[in-house]
C-alpha positions in Angstrom: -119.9 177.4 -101.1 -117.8 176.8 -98.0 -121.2 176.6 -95.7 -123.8 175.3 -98.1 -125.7 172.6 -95.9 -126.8 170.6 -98.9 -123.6 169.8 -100.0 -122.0 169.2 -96.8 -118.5 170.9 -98.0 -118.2 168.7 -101.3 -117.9 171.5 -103.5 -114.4 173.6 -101.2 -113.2 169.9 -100.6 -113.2 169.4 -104.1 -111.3 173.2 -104.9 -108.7 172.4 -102.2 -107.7 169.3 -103.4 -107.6 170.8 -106.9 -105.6 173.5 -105.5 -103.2 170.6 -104.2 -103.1 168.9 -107.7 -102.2 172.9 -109.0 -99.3 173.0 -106.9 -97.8 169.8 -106.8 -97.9 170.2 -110.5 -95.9 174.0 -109.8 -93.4 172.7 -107.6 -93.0 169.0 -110.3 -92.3 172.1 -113.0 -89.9 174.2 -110.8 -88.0 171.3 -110.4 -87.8 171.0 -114.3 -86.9 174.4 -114.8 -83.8 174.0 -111.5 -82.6 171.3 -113.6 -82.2 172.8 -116.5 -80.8 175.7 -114.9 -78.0 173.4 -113.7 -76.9 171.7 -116.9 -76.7 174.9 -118.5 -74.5 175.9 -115.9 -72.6 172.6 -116.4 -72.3 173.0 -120.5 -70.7 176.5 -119.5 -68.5 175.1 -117.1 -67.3 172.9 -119.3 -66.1 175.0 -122.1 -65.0 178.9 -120.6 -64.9 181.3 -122.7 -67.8 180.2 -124.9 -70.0 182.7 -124.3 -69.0 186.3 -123.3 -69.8 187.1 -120.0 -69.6 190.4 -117.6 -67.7 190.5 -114.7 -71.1 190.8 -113.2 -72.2 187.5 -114.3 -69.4 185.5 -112.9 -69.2 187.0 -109.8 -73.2 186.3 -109.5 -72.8 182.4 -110.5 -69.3 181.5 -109.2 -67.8 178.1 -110.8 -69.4 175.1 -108.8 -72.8 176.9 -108.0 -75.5 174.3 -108.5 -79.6 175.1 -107.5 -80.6 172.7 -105.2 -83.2 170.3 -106.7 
């Protein structure tokens, strides 16, 4: 595939661009996911004592901790 003569590389330009469409469409979804992520963190924020939380939890996410998007 990578040094067929006949096809003078279409066929690993064509599964490395795909490969670039896989992970711009990765990182488009991480980004969904962060920002979800951060208005849950906002909803809970916003009303405290809503959900029960351990000591563990709040130490982990602190009040203001945002992902970076």
């Amino acid at each position: 595939m990578w040094f067929d003569e006949a096809n003078s590389y279409r066929a690993s330009y064509g599964i490395v661009t795909a490969m670039f469409g896989v992970t711009i469409l990765g990182a488009f979804g991480f980004k969904i996911m962060l920002s979800r992520l951060n208005k849950q963190l906002a909803q809970q924020e916003a009303m405290p004592g809503a959900t029960e939380e351990t000591e563990d939890e709040r130490l982990r996410i602190s009040k203001g901790f945002r992902y970076l998007v």
